[in-house]
Structures are given as structure tokens and as C-alpha cells.
C-alpha positions in Angstrom: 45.1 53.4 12.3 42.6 52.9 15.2 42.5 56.7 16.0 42.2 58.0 12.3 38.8 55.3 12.1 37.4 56.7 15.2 38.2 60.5 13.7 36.5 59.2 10.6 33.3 57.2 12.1 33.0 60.3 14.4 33.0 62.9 11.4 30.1 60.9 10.0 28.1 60.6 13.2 28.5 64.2 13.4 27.9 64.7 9.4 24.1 62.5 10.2 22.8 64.3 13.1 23.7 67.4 10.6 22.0 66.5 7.7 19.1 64.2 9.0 16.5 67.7 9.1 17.6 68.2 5.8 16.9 64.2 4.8 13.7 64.5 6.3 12.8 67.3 4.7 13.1 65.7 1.1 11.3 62.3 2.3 14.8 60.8 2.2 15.9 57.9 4.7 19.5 56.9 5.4 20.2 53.9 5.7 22.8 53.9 8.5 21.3 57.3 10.4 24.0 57.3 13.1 26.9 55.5 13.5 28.6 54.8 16.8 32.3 56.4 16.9 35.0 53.6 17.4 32.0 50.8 18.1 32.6 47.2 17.3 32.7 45.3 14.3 29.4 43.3 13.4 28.4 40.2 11.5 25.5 38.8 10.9 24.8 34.9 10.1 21.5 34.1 8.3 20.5 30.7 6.8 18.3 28.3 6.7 17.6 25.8 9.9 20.1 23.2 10.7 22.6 24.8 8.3 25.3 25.1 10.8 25.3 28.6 12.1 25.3 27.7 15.4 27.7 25.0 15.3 30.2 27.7 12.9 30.0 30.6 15.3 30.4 27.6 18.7 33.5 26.9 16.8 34.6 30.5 15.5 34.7 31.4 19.3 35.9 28.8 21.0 35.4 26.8 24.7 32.7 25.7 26.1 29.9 26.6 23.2 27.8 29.6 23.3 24.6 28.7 21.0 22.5 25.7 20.9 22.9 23.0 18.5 20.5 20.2 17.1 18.8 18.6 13.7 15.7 20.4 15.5 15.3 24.3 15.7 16.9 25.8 18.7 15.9 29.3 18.8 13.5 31.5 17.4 15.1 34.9 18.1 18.1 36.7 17.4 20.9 36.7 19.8 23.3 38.9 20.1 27.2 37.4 21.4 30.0 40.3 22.4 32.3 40.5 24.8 31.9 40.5 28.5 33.5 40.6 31.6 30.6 39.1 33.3 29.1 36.6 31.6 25.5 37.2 31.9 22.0 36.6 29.1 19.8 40.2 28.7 16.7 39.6 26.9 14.3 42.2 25.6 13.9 45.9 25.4 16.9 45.4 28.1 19.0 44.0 25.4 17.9 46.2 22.6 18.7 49.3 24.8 22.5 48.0 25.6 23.5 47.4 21.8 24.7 50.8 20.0 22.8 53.3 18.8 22.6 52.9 15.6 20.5 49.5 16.5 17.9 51.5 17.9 16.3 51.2 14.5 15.2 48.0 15.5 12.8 49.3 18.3 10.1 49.9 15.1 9.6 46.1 15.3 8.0 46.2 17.8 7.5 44.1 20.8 6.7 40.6 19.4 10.6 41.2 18.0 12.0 43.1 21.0 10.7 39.6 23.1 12.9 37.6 20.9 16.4 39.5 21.3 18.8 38.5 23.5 22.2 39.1 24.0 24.9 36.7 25.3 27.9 38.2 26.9 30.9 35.7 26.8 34.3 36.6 28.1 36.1 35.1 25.2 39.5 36.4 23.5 37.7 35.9 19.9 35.2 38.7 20.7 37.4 41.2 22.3 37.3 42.9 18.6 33.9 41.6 16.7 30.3 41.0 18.3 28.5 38.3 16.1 24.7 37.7 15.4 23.0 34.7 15.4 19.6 34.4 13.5 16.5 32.4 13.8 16.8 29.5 10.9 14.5 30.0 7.9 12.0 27.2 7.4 8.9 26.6 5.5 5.3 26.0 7.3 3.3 23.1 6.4 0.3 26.3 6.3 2.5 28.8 4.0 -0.2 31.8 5.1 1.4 30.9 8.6 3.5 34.7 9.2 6.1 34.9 12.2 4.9 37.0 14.7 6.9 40.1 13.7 8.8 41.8 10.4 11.0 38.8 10.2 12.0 40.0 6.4 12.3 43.4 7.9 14.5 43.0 10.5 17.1 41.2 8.7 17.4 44.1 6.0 18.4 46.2 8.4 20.8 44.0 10.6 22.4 43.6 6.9 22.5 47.4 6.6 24.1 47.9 9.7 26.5 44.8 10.3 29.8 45.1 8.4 29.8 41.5 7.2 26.4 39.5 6.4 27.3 35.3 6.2 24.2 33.5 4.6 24.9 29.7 5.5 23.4 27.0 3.0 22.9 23.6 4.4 24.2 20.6 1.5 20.4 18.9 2.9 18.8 22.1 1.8 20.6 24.4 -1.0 18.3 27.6 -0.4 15.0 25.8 -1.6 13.1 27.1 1.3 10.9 29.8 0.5 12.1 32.2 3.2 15.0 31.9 1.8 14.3 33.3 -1.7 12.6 36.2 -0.1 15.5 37.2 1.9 18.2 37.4 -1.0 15.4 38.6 -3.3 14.5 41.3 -1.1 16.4 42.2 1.7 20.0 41.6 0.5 19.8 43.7 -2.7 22.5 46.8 -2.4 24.5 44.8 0.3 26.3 42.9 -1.7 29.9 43.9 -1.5 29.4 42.9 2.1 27.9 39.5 1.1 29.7 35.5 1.5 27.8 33.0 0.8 29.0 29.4 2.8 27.7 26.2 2.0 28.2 24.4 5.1 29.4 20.8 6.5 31.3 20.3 3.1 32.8 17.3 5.4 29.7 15.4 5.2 30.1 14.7 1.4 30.4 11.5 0.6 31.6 11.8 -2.6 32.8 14.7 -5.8 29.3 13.4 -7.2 27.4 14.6 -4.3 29.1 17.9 -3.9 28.4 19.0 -7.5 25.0 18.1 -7.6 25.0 20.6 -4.6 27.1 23.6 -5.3 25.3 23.2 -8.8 21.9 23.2 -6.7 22.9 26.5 -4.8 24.2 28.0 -8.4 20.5 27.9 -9.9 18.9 28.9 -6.8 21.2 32.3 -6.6 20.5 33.2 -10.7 16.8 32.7 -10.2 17.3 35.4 -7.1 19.8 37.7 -7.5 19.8 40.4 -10.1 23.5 40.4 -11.1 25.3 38.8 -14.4 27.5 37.2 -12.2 26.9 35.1 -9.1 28.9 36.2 -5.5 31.8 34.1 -4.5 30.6 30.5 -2.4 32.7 29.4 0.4 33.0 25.9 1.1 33.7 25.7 4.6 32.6 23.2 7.7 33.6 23.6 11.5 35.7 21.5 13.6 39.4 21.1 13.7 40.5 20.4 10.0 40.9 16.6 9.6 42.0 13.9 7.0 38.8 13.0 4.9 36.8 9.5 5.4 38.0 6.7 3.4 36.7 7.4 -0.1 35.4 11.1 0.8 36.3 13.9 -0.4 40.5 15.7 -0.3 38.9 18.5 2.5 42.6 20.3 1.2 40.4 23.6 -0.9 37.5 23.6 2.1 40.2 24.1 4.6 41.8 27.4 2.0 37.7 28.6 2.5 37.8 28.7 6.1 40.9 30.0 6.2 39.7 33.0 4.1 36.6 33.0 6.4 38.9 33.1 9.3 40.5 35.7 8.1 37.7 37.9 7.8 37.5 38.1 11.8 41.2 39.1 12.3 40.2 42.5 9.7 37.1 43.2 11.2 38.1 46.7 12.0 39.2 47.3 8.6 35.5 45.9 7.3 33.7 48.1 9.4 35.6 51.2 8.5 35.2 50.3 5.0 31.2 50.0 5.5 30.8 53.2 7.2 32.3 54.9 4.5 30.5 53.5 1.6 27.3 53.5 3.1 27.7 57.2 4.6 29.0 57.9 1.1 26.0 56.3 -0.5 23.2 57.9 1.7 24.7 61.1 1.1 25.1 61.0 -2.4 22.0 59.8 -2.8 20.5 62.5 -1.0 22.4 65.1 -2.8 20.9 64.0 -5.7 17.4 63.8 -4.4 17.9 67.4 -3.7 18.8 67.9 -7.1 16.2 66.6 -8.7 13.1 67.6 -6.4 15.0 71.3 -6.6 14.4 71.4 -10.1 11.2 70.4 -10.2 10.3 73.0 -7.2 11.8 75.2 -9.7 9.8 74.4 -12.7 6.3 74.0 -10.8 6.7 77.3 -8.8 7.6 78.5 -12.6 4.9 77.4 -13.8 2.4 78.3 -11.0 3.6 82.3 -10.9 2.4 82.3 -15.1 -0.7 80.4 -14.3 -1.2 82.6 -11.6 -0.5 85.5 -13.1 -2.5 85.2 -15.6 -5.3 83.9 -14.0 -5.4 87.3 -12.1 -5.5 89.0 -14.9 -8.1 87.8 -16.2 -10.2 87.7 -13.2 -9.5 91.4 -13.1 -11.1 91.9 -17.1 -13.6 89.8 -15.9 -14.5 91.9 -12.9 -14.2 95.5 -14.5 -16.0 94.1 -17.4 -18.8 92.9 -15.8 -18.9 96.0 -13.7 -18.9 98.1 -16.7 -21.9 96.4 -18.7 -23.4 96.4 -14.9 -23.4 100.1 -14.9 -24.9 100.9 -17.8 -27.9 98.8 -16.7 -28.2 99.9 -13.0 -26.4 103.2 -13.2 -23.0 104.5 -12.0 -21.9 103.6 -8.6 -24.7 101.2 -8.3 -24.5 98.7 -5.7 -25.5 95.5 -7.5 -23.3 96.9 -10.3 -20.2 97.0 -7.4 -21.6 93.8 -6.2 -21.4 91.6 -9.7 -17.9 93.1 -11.0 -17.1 91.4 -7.2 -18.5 88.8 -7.6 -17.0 88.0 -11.3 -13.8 89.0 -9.9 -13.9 86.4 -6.9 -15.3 83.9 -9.3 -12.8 84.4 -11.2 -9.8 83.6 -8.3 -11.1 80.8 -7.4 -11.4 79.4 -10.8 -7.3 80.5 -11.4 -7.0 78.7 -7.8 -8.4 75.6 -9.0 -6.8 75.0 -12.2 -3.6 76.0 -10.9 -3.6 73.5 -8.3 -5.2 70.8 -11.2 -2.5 71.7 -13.1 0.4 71.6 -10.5 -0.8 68.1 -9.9 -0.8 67.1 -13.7 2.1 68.9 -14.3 3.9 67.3 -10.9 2.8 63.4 -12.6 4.2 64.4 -15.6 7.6 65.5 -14.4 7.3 62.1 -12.1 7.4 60.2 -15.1 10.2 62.3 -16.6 13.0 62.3 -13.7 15.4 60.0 -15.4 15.4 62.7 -18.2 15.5 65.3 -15.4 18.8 63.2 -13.8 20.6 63.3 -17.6 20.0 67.1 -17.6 21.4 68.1 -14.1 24.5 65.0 -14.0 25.2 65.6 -17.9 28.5 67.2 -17.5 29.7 64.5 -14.8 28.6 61.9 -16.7 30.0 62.8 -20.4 33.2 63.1 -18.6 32.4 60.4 -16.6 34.4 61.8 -13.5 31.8 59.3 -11.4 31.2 55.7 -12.3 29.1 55.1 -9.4 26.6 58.3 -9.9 24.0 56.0 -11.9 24.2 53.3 -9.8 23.1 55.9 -6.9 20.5 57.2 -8.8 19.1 53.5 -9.2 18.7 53.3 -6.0 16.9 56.5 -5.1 15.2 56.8 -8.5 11.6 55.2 -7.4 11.2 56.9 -4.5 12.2 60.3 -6.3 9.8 59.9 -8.4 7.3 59.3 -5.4 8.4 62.4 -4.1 8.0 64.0 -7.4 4.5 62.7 -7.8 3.1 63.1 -4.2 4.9 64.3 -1.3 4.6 68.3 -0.5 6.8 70.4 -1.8 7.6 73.9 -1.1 10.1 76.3 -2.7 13.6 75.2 -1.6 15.4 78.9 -1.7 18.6 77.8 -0.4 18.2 74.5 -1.4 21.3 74.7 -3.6 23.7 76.0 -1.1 22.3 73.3 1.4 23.2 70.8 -1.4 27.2 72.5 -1.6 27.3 72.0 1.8 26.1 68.0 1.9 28.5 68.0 -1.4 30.9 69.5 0.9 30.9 67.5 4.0 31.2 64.1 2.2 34.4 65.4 0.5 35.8 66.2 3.7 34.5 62.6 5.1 36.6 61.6 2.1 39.6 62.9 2.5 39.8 61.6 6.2 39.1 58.0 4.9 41.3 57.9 2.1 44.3 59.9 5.0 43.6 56.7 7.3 43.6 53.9 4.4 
């Protein structure tokens, strides 16, 4: 098992640094760019402050505890925890440059960020085979037009692209009422889902069943105002600490205790999650490019198309225009006359210029047009796959590329793609084969 993953997650490194000129040249950004062959499991915990992530990770990993716990904030960075030999702290652009490549996306953050990473290496058994991310704790300001210092909202979409398992922690105090909060699962955990749990935390503090549905009811609303799905992700009830007897007259802790089993459980396939990610993200970035390519090919197509006619005609004209004002020229100031040769010239370059500039007003127009028209455009090229429907997921990849095709379409240069189709085989091509090795090692 572990050498068919690291033949797989090394085909799709290899199949990135391939492809990434050609993503580039259709304005097209992957989401995982490179991928580090055989690299380590990660996860991710986000919440809000004082929800427990500290405490739940302390606990996860065992011995003397790693992260700082308290009712009051204890860190305002992101800290990295994977295994060590030498147990040692690296903060910075140190720390950013020992994590694996693929994290090197982070660098854009710049260096308000980079001074707030830090990575703790612990020589515990638990992290032999996962490393684990702890996040700053998402509070609101008494001044809400007070900003951290850097992309906070950026940074933790793309630790929740990368990681293989992303663990948003809900305090029973504060059920996701915080405004940071909304903006994270509004904005940056859309298309991560599948790699979503959602823990309400310290379930052992409930005093009562009263309390704990007033709660999970709380968190219930709070997701359906957020998340744009008909049904809501699964909540885990979980708390850390050895698993006890409840309190006299609290609640039977019998169905938190299956919770944190399941969450345990996560850790001990950690291999299998991250194998699982890399293929459905490499398989969504390159289908969503192939489609790109698709779509902007066909409108290359049709605008080049339509340029050539304008063109064309446009020089012909210019060309009536110039003999015909050389020929009423003559007969005023004689054959081979100079100003004669001189206005059918100038008619004639008058005449280009004006094709030039109405074919370029028309590309544009005709370019907004088609901008507006790529769903239709999508129908044409996918209708065969889609009447048969030999690929559920091909719509939901075009919703997620669709805008910024459309941008493309609208804005961004493009030139005649002449091998574009047998560039598009070839992507095609590649992610079958990535395929085939995934589905050989599953």
C-alpha cells in the first residue's frame, strides 16, 4: 500500500510541474500546484477562541502537553506540531522553509504572517504518521474595522486546500456566533467539504439534555445561514480527557465517547486521507483545467473566425476605396499624377485602420458577448458526456471554474491555441493514467 501511494503522489507531482505552463497559460490556478511524494498526513484545527483546540490536540498527542491552554487567548499564530527527534521550536521564514513544498504557497502572505509561524517538533509516537496545525482562535474586536495584520481569511483557505483533514472546533459558550467565524465557513471552506468535521467541544461540561439542545440546535442555524448545501455536514460531539462517568445529574457521556472514537480513528487512517485528497483534488484541478481549455479553445476559435471575415473584408474594401479614389483622382489631375497616387494611398491606409479599429471593437463586443454565453458554450462541447451522463461530477467542475472562465473569456489575452486540442488529449490523458494508479492501489 505505502509504495503504490508514493508511485501515485509522485505521478501527480510529476503530472503538475508538467502541466503548470500550460495552466498558466489559460489564467488557470491549481489548487494543490505540487504535491510532496510520500509526505505526511495533515490536519488542520480552526475554531473559535477557547473552544478547546489546544486542549484536543494536548490530548490527541499525549505527555507532557505541547500547546498552551487558558480561558484567555494563547497564541496568535499558527503552529505547526510533527515529529522530531530533537525537540526543538523554529519560528519564521525558518519554519516556513522546513514544511513541504507544497506549503511554499504560504510565502505570498507575507512577512506579518511568516512572523507568526512556528513549528514545534515533539518526539511523540502519535505524530510518527500525521503532523497537526494549530490555529489562532477566531474572536470578534470591540472596533470590528480592527483587521489582523495579515490575510488571516486567506491563509486558512489554503491550509484547508492543502491539509487532508480540516477540524472546525465549536465552543458550547460560543456556537459559531463570532463573526470571523461566519466568514471562514462562508468563504474559505466552500469546495472542501468532503474533508470537513465539524466538533462541538467540551460536551462534558453540559449540565443537563436541556442545555445541549439549545446548543447543537444553536450551531444547526448558524451552519444553514452559512453553508450553501440542502443538507448540513455531520457534528461530532466530542471533549478531551480520559472518558469518565458523567456528574451526578449530567449528561450519559456513552454517544460523545462513540464521537471521539470516530475522531480517533481518523488519525490511525491518515495515510489513507491524504492519498484520497491528492487524488480528488489533482483530479479536480485537472479537470477543471481541461475544461477551461475547452471552452476558451472555442471561443479562440470563433473570434479568430470571426476576425479573418472582418478582416477580410475590411481589406477589401479599403482596396475599392483606394483604386476608386485613385481613379476619380486621375481624371482630375491626370494619369500617374502624384497627388492622384498620393489620395488612392491615403484612402487605402484610411481605410486599414478603420478595418483595424472595428475589428478590434468588435472582438471586444463579440468576446463580452460569448462571456456571457459560456454556460451555453459548456452544453455544446460536454453535450454528449452529459446526455449519457458517463460523468456526474463534470457540472459540478464547471461550477467551480465557470466565473473565472468567463473572466478569461471577457478579459484576459488570448491568442490562437493551434495545438490546443492535442494539449487538452494529453491533460485528458495523464489524469486517466493518475487514475488507473489510484484505483490499482485502493
Amino acid at each position: 500500500m505505502g509504495n503504490q501511494s508514493d508511485k501515485f503522489e509522485e505521478l501527480v507531482r510529476k503530472d503538475y510541474e508538467r502541466f503548470s505552463p500550460l495552466a498558466s497559460r489559460y489564467y488557470y490556478h491549481f489548487t494543490r500546484p505540487t504535491v510532496t511524494g510520500g509526505g505526511t498526513p495533515c490536519m488542520v484545527f480552526l475554531g473559535n477562541h477557547s473552544s478547546g483546540k489546544s486542549s484536543l490536540i494536548n490530548w490527541v498527542i499525549g505527555g507532557e502537553p505541547v500547546q498552551d491552554v487558558g480561558l484567555a487567548p494563547t497564541d496568535d499564530g499558527f503552529t505547526v506540531i510533527m515529529y522530531g527527534e530533537e525537540e526543538q521550536d523554529v519560528w519564521g521564514p525558518a519554519a516556513l522553509a522546513r514544511l513541504p513544498s507544497e506549503f511554499s504557497e504560504l510565502r505570498v502572505f507575507g512577512g506579518n504572517f511568516l512572523q507568526r509561524l512556528r513549528i514545534k517538533y515533539r518526539k511523540r509516537e502519535a505524530l510518527r504518521g500525521v503532523t497537526l496545525i494549530d490555529s489562532p482562535g477566531m474572536i470578534d474586536s470591540a472596533e470590528q474595522t480592527v483587521d489582523r495584520a495579515y490575510n488571516f481569511e486567506g491563509v486558512v483557505r489554503t491550509l484547508a486546500e492543502l491539509c487532508d483533514m480540516v477540524f472546525f472546533l465549536l465552543d458550547p459558550d460560543k456556537p459559531g456566533t463570532t463573526g470571523e467565524t461566519v466568514n471562514v465557513f462562508a468563504s474559505c471552506l466552500r469546495g472542501v467539504e468532503f474533508k470537513l468535521r465539524v466538533l462541538v467541544n467540551k460536551c462534558d461540561a453540559f449540565s443537563s439534555m436541556y442545555d445541549f439542545a439549545r446548543t447543537y440546535g444553536t450551531v444547526c442555524w448558524n451552519l444553514a445561514r452559512v453553508l450553501r448545501t440542502k443538507d448540513l455536514p455531520k457534528i461530532w460531539t466530542v471533549y478531551s480527557g480520559e472518558a469518565r462517568t458523567p456528574m451526578p445529574g449530567g449528561l450519559d457521556l456513552a454517544d460523545f465517547d462513540r464521537h471521539r472514537d470516530e475522531f480517533l480513528g481518523v488519525f490511525r487512517d491518515a495515510a489513507g486521507r491524504r492519498r484520497d485528497n491528492v487524488f480528488s483534488q489533482a483530479n479536480s484541478d485537472f479537470s477543471g483545467l481541461s475544461i477551461r481549455m475547452c471552452i476558451v479553445n472555442h471561443v479562440a476559435r470563433r473570434i479568430a473566425w470571426r476576425r479573418f471575415v472582418h478582416a477580410s473584408f475590411g481589406i477589401l474594401l479599403s482596396a475599392a476605396a483606394a483604386i476608386g479614389v485613385w481613379y476619380l483622382s486621375t481624371a482630375k489631375f491626370g494619369d500617374g499624377s502624384f497627388l492622384a497616387k498620393a489620395a488612392g494611398a491615403l484612402a487605402g491606409a484610411l481605410g486599414l485602420f478603420a478595418t483595424y479599429a472595428t475589428t478590434s471593437l468588435s472582438t471586444r463586443l463579440a468576446r463580452a458577448g460569448l462571456a456571457g454565453k459560456v454556460d451555453e458554450i459548456f452544453a455544446s462541447e460536454y453535450r454528449r458526456r452529459m446526455a449519457v451522463g458517463s460523468d456526474d461530477g463534470l457540472r459540478l467542475v464547471w461550477e467551480g471554474v465557470r466565473e473565472e472562465t468567463a473572466e478569461v473569456v471577457r478579459s484576459a489575452p488570448l491568442k490562437l491555441p493551434l495545438f490546443g486540442e492535442f494539449r487538452r488529449r494529453q491533460l485528458d490523458s495523464a489524469a486517466a493514467k493518475a487514475f488507473a494508479v489510484f484505483k490499482a492501489g485502493a
